[in-house]
VOGU-3710 file (C-alpha; in Angstrom, 3 decimals, decimal comma):
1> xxxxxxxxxx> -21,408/8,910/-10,667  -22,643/11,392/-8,464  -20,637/12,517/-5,219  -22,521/10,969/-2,612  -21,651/13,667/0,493  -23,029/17,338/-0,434  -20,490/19,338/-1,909  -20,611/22,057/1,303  -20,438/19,508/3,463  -22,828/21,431/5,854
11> xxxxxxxxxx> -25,614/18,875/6,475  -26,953/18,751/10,007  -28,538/16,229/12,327  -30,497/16,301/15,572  -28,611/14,569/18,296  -32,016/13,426/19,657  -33,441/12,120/16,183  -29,648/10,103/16,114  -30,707/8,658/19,415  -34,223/7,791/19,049
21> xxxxxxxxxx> -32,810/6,034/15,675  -29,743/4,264/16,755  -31,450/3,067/20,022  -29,528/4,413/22,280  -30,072/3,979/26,176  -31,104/6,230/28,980  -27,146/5,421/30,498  -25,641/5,572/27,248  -25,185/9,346/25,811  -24,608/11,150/22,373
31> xxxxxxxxxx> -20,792/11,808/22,005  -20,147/12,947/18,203  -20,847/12,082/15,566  -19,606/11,960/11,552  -20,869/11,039/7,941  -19,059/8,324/5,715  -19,022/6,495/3,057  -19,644/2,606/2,686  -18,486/0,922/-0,803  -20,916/-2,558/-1,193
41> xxxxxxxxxx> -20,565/-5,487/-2,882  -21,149/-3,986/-6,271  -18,693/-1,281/-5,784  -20,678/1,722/-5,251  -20,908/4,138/-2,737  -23,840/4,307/0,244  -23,921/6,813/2,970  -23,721/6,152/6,678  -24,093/8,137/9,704  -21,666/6,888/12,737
51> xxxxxxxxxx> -22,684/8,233/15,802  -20,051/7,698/19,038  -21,958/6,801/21,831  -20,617/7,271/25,730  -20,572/2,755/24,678  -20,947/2,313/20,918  -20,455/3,320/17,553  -23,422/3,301/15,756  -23,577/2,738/12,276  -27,033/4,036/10,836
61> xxxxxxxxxx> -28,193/4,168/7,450  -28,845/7,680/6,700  -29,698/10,233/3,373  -29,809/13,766/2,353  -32,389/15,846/2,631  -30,807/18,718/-0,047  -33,581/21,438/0,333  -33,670/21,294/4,234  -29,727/20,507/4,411  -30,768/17,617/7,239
71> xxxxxxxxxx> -30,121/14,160/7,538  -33,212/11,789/7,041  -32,492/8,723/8,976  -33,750/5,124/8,105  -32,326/2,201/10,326  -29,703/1,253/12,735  -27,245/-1,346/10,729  -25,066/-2,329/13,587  -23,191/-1,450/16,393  -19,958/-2,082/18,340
81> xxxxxxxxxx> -18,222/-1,321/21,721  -16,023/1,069/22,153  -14,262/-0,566/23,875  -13,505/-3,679/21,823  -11,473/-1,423/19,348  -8,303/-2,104/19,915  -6,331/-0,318/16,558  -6,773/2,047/13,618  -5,264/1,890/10,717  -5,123/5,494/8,488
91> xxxxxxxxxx> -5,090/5,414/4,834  -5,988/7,127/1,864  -8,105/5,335/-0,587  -10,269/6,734/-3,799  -9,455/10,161/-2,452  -10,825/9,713/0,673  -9,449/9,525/4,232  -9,957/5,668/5,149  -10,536/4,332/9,334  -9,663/0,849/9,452
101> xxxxxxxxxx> -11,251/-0,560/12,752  -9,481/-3,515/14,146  -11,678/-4,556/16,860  -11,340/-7,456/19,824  -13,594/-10,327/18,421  -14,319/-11,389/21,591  -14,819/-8,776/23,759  -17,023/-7,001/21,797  -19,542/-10,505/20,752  -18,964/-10,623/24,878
111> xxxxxxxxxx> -20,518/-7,277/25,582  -22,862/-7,370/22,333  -24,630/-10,841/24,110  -24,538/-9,508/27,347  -26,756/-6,019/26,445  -28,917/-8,389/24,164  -27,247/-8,285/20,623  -26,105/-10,955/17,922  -22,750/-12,104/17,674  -20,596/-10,625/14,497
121> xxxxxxxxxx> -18,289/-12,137/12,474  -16,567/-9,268/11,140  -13,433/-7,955/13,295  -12,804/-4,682/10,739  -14,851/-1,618/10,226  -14,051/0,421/7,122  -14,775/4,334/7,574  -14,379/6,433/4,474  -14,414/10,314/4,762  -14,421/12,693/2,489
131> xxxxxxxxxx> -12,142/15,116/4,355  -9,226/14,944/6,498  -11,108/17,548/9,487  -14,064/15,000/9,737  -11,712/11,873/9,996  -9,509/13,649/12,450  -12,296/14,742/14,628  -13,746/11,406/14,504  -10,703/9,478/15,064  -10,161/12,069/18,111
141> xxxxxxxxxx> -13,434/11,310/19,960  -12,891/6,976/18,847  -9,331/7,702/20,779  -10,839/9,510/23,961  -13,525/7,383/24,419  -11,573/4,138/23,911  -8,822/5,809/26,453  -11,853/6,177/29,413  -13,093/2,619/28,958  -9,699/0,565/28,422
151> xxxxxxxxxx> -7,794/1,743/31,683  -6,295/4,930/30,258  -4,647/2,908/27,635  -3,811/4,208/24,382  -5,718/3,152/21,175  -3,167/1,229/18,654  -2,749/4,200/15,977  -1,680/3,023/12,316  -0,430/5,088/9,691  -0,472/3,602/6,232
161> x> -0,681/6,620/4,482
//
């Protein structure tokens, strides 16, 4: 099988593109964002775009364009509040840096009915990186953001690594 991520790891994406894609607000604003990996139901690999929003993480579907080095987006898959994360759990999985996102059930089906969303089942988001500078970065923008919007209380950091 092919590895999914290009090798250089130097794709690109328009912030604006992201937010026309992702459906992101006038109040709401582009914070960072990171590529990952998804494993489905049939155990292979699919590429996703998370984009950190000043409210949400964004979970797009996204692909490669390899002669322009740009990301070619296709839909929005779901989002969730940033502030209804309440841990992270680290790990290392198939070679790749693994974000487990334990997130408050309630509070975030809460704030997803009240800004017009469906209610989700899931309470875990599994991010897989390929490198440990993207899942650091990432994991250092979830933290900040989750810091401003939960009283200046610290996000629940797990290491299972």
């Amino acid at each position: 099988m092919s590895d999914p991520l290009p090798a250089d790891n130097k794709a690109t994406a328009d912030p604006a593109v992201a937010e026309l894609t992702a459906n992101i607000h006038a109040m709401d604003c582009y914070q960072a964002h990171a590529f990952v990996l998804k494993k489905n139901a049939y155990f292979s690999y699919q590429r996703r775009f998370q984009v950190l929003t000043t409210y949400w993480l964004h979970n797009v579907e996204a692909d490669f364009d390899k002669k322009t080095k740009t990301v070619v987006f296709k839909k929005a898959k779901w989002k969730l509040p940033i502030d209804s994360i309440e841990t992270i759990e680290l790990s290392v999985a198939d070679n790749n840096v693994v974000l487990n996102m334990l997130v408050n059930k309630k509070k975030m089906n809460d704030t997803l009915v009240r800004f017009g969303g469906k209610r989700i089942n899931k309470e875990k988001r599994k991010l897989m990186f390929k490198d440990v500078d993207s899942a650091r970065s990432f994991l250092y923008h979830t933290q900040r953001l989750s810091y401003a919007w939960n009283g200046n209380k610290r996000l629940n950091i797990v290491d299972k690594t």
